[in-house]
C-alpha positions in Angstrom: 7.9 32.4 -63.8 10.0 35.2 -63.5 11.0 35.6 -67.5 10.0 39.0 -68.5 6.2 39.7 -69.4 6.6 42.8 -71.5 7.2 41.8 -74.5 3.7 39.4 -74.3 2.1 42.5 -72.3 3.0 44.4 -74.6 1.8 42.8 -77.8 -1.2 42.1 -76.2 -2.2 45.6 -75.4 -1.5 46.5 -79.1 -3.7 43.5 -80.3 -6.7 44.4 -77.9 -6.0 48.0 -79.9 -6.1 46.9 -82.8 -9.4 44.0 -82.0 -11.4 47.3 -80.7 -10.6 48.9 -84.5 -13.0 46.3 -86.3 -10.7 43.8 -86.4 -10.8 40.0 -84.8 -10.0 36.5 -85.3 -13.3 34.3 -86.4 -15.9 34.2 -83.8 -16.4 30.5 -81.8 -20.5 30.3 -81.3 -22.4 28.1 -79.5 -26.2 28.0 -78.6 -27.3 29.2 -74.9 -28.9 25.8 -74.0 -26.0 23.9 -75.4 -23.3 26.3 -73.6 -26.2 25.4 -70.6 -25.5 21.8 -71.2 -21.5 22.4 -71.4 -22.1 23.3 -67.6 -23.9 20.5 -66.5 -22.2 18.1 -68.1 -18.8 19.5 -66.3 -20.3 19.2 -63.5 -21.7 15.6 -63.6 -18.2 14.4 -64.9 -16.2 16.3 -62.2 -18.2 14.5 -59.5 -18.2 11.1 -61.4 -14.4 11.7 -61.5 -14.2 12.5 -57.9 -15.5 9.2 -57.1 -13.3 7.4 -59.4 -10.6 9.0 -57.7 -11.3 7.9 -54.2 -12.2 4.9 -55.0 -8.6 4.0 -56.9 -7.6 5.8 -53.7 -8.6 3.0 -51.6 -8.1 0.3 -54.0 -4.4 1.7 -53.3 -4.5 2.0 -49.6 -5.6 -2.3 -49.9 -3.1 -3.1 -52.3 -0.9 -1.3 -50.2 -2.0 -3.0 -46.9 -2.1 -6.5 -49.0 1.7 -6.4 -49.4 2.7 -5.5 -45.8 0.6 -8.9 -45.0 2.4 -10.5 -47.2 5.8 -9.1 -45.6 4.4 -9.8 -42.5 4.0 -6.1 -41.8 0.4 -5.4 -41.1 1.0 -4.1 -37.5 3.1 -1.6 -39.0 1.7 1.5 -40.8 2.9 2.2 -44.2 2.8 5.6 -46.0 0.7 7.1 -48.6 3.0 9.4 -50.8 2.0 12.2 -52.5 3.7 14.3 -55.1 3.0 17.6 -56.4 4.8 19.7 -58.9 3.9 23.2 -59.4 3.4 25.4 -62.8 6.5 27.9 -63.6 7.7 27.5 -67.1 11.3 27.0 -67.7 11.5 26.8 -64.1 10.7 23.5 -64.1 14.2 22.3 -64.7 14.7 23.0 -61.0 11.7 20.7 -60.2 13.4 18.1 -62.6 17.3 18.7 -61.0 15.6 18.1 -57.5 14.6 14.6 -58.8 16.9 13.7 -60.1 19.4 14.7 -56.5 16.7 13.2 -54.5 17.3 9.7 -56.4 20.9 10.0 -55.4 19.9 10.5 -50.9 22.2 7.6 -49.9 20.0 6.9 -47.0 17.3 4.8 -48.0 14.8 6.6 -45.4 14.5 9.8 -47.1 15.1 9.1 -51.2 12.9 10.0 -53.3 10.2 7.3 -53.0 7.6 5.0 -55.0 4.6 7.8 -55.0 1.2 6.5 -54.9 -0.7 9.9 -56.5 1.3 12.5 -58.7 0.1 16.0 -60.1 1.2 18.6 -62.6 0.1 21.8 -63.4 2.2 23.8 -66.4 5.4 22.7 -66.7 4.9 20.3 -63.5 2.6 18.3 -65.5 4.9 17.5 -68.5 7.5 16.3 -65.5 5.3 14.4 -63.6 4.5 11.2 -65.9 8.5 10.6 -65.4 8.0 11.5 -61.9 5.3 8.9 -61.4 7.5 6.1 -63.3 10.8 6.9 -60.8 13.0 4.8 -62.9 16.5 6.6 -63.2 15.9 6.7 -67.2 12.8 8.4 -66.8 14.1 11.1 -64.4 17.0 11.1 -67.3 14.6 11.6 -69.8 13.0 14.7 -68.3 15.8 16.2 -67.6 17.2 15.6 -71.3 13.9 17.6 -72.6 15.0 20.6 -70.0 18.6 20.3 -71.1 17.9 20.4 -74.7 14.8 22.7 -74.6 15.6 26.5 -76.5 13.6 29.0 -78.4 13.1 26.6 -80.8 10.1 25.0 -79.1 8.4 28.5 -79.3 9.1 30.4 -82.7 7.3 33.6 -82.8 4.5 34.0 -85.8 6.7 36.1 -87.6 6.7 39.9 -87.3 3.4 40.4 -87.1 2.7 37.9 -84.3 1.0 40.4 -82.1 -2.2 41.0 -84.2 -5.8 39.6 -82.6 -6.1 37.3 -85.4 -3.8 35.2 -84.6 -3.9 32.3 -82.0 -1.0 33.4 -80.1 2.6 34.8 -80.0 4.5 31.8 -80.2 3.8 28.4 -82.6 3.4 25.4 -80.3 4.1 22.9 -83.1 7.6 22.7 -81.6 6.4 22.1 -78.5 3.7 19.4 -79.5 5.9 17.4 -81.2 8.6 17.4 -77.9 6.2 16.0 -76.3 4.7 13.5 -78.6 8.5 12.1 -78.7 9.3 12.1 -75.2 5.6 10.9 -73.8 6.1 7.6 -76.5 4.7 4.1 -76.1 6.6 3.0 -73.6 5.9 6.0 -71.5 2.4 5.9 -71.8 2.9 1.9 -71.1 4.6 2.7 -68.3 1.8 5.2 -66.8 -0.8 2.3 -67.8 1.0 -0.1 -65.5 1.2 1.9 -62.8 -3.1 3.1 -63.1 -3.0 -1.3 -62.5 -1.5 -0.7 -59.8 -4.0 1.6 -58.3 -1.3 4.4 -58.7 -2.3 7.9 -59.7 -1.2 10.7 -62.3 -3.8 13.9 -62.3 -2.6 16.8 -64.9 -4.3 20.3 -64.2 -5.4 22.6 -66.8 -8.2 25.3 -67.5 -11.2 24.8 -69.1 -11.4 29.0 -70.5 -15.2 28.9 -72.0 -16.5 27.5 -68.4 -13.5 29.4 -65.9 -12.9 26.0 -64.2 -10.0 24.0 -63.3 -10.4 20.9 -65.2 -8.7 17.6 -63.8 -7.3 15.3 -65.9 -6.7 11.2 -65.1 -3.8 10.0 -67.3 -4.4 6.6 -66.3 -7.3 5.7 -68.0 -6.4 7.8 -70.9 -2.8 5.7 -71.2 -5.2 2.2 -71.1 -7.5 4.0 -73.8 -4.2 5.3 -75.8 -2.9 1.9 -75.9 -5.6 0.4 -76.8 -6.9 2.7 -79.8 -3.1 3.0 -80.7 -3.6 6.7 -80.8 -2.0 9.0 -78.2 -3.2 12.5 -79.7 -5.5 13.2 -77.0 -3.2 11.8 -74.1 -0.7 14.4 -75.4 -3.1 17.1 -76.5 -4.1 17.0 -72.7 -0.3 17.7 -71.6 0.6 20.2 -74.4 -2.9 22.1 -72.8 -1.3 22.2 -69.2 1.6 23.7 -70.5 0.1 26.2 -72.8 0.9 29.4 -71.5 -1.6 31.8 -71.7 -1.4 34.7 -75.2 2.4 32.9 -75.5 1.0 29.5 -77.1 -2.7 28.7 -77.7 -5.4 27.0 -76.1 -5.6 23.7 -77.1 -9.3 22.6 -78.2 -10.3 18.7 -77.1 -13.7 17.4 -77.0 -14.4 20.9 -78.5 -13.3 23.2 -75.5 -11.0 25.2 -75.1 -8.1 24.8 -72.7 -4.7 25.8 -71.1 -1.9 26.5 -68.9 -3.9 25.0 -65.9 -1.5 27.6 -63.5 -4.4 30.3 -64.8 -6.5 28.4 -61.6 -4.4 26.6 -59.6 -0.2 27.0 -59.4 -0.7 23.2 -57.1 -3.2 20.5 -56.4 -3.8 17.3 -54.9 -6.9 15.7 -56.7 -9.4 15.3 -54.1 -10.2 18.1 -50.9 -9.6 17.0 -47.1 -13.0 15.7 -46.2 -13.0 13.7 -49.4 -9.4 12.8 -48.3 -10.6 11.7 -44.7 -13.8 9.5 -46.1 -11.4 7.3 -48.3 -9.1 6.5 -45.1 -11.9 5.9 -42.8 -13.4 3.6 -45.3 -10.1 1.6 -45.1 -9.8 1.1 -41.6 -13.8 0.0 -41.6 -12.5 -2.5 -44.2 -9.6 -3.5 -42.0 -10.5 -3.6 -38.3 -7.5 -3.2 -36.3 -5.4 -2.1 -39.1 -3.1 0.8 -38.1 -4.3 4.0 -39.7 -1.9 4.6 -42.5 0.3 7.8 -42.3 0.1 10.5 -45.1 3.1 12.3 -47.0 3.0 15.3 -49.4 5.7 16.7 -51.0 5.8 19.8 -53.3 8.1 21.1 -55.5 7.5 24.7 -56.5 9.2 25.8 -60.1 10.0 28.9 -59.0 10.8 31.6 -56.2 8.4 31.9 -53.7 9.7 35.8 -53.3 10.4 38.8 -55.2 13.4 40.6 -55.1 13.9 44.3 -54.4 13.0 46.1 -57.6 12.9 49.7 -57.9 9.8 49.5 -60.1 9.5 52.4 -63.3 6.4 54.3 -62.9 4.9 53.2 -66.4 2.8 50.7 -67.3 5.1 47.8 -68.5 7.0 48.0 -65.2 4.4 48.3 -63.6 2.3 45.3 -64.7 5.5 43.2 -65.4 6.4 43.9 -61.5 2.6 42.8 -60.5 2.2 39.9 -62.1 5.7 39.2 -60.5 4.1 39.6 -56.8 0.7 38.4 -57.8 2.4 34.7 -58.9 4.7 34.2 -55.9 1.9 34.9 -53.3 -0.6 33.2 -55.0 2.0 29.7 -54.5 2.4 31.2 -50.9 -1.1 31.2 -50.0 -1.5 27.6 -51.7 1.5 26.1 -49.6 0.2 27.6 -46.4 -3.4 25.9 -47.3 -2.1 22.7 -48.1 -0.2 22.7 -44.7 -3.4 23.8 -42.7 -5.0 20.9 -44.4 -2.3 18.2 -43.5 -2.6 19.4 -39.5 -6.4 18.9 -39.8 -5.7 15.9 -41.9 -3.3 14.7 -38.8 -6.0 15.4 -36.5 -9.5 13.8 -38.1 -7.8 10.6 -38.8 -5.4 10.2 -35.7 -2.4 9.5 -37.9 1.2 11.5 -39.4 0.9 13.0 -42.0 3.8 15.2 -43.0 3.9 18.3 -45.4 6.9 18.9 -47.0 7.7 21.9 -49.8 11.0 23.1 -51.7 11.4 26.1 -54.1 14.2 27.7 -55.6 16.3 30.0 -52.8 15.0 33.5 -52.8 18.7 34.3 -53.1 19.9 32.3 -55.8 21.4 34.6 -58.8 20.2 33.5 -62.3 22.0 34.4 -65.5 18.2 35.2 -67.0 17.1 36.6 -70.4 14.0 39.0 -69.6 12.6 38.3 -73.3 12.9 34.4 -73.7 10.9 31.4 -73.0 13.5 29.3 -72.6 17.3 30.2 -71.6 19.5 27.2 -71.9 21.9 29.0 -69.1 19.4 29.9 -66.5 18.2 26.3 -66.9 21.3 24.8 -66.4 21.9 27.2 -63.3 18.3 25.7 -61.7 18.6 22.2 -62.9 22.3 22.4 -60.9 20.7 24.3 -57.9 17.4 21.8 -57.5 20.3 18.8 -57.8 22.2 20.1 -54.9 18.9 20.9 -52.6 17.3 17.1 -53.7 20.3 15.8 -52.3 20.3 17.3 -49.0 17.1 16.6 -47.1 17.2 19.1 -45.2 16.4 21.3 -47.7 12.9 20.5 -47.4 10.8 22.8 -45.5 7.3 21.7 -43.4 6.7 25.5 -41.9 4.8 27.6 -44.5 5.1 30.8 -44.5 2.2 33.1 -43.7 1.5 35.5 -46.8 1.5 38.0 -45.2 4.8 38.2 -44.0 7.5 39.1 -46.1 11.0 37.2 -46.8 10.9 33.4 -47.3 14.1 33.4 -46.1 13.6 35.3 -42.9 14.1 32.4 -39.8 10.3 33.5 -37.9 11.7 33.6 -33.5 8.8 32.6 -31.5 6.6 35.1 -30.2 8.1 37.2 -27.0 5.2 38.7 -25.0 5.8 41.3 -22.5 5.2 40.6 -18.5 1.7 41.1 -18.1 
């Protein structure tokens, strides 16, 4: 996110001031052998989930290879798309703008298609139940909630919003309730359908009393949602995504505490390569002489991938403001250049394409932004407009990831020239 930190940096260096005084918000406590339990449990329902996961995985990958039988298609290998939206705030109406541009590729090859597995971290998981759906009014409707989205959906707790007593700097009733109108029964219908289907929607957020990334299926939870008529949890789990760390509060469920899932990971895909690799395997083993289908992952990252020039003030809100700056864009570098190592090795262990492909907002693209806002109505017009005009050209889509360690997204890397020996 490139909105300015200080004013939360700020505040939160006078709370921790104050909280060292004697003062502090009501204490949460919990036994040693039930925080023990707490542990365990997480990790007995992280692998149980794991398998659930691979196993709707290949449940896909048949359904998948049922209807090319039926077209009379099973020589042919189809494709296994993946979609990934990153965390970055108000950034997100790029993400949304690239959509909806991609839905608009006249060639029929390279639109945006059906995907088969969709994740979300921050503000990439309150786009990607829409995402998953790819109707055009459910790219409409995210892109409505950018469009209208202001201040209003995080009011600060009056004057005094800073002090360690209270939850956080901003009131995410605003917020909650956005979402509980936009994610509505037919929405959560839709996402149900799709689970049938043996399609997939995994929302990221941070579990903060055990430091892990927790994974969230949607698809069960729309079935269960449906069922119980009663959707709090459903959108208690995206609201906790998208919670912001110190500028809206954790959200408690099941009595932890959790949020912006962008504190662990910025992107994910659900399951690691090896897991990845057992799951395909298993299908050709199922189908002898199938052809190995081919992979596809596509990321959208909500935000710059760079840093601009700054001549940075040597005092502390400069300087931390600039860090965090540096500390977010490389973390998303290092995950993009993972997640392309792991789709050559995928290529390789199962002897089939599979294609990386990643788009961010230009390092060069001006923004009109507000340094103390959440949300600027201007600056999210400017991306939604930007992302539109890059989803409809696909050649804005990149494959080569570019080592951290080398700075300027923008620079075009020359091969190599070595010297006569």
């Amino acid at each position: 996110m490139r909105f300015d930190h200080s004013l939360l940096v700020c505040a939160s260096l006078c709370a921790t001031a104050i909280h060292l005084a004697g003062c502090a918000s009501p204490a949460r406590t919990i036994t040693a052998d039930a925080f023990e339990e707490r542990v365990a449990a997480h990790e007995a329902q992280a692998l149980a989930q794991r398998d659930r996961i691979a196993a709707r995985l290949l449940q896909r990958l048949e359904t998948r290879h049922a209807e090319q039988q039926a077209l009379g298609r099973e020589d042919q290998p189809f494709t296994y798309e993946i979609l990934m939206l990153s965390s970055g705030g108000q950034y997100g109406a790029f993400g949304v703008g690239v959509l909806q541009g991609w839905s608009q590729v006249t060639d029929a090859s390279v639109r945006r298609p059906e995907f088969d597995l969709v994740t979300g971290v921050s503000t990439g998981a309150l786009i990607a139940p829409f995402g998953l759906l790819g109707t055009d009014d459910s790219i409409r409707r995210i892109g409505q909630l950018y469009h209208e989205a202001s201040d209003r959906l995080a009011l600060l707790r009056g004057l005094l919003f800073f002090l360690p007593w209270q939850p956080s700097f901003f009131d995410n009733r605003p917020l909650a309730e956005r979402i509980a109108v936009e994610v509505d029964r037919d929405t959560i219908r839709g996402i149900a359908e799709a689970h049938a289907e043996h399609r997939k929607l995994l929302l990221g957020s941070t579990d903060l009393d055990l430091g892990r990334f927790r994974i969230w299926d949607l698809g069960p939870q729309a079935v269960r949602a449906l069922e119980t008529d009663d959707a709090g949890k459903l959108h208690r789990i995206l609201l906790s995504s998208a919670s912001i760390p110190a500028a809206f509060p954790p959200v408690a469920i099941e009595g932890a505490l959790y949020a912006d899932g962008a504190a662990a990971q910025a992107a994910f895909v659900g399951l690691d390569r090896k897991e990845i690799v057992q799951v395909f395997r298993e299908f050709a083993a199922r189908n002898p002489g199938t052809p190995m289908p081919r992979l596809r992952f596509w990321v959208i990252v909500n935000g710059y991938l760079d840093t601009s020039p700054e001549l940075t003030q040597a005092a502390w809100v400069p300087v931390v403001r600039r860090s965090v700056a540096v500390l977010t864009s490389y973390s998303m570098r290092v995950t993009l250049r993972h997640m392309q190592f792991g789709a050559e090795l995928l290529a390789q262990d199962l002897n089939t394409d599979v294609d990386f492909r990643y788009i961010a907002v230009p390092h060069d693209l001006e923004l009109p932004e507000s340094r103390h806002r959440l949300f600027d109505q201007e600056l999210m017009h400017r991306l939604a407009a930007e992302g539109f005009r890059l989803g409809l050209d696909p050649s804005s889509w990149r494959s080569e990831a570019l080592a951290p360690e080398l700075p300027g997204s923008a620079l075009q890397m020359e091969p190599i020239r070595f010297g006569a020996p």
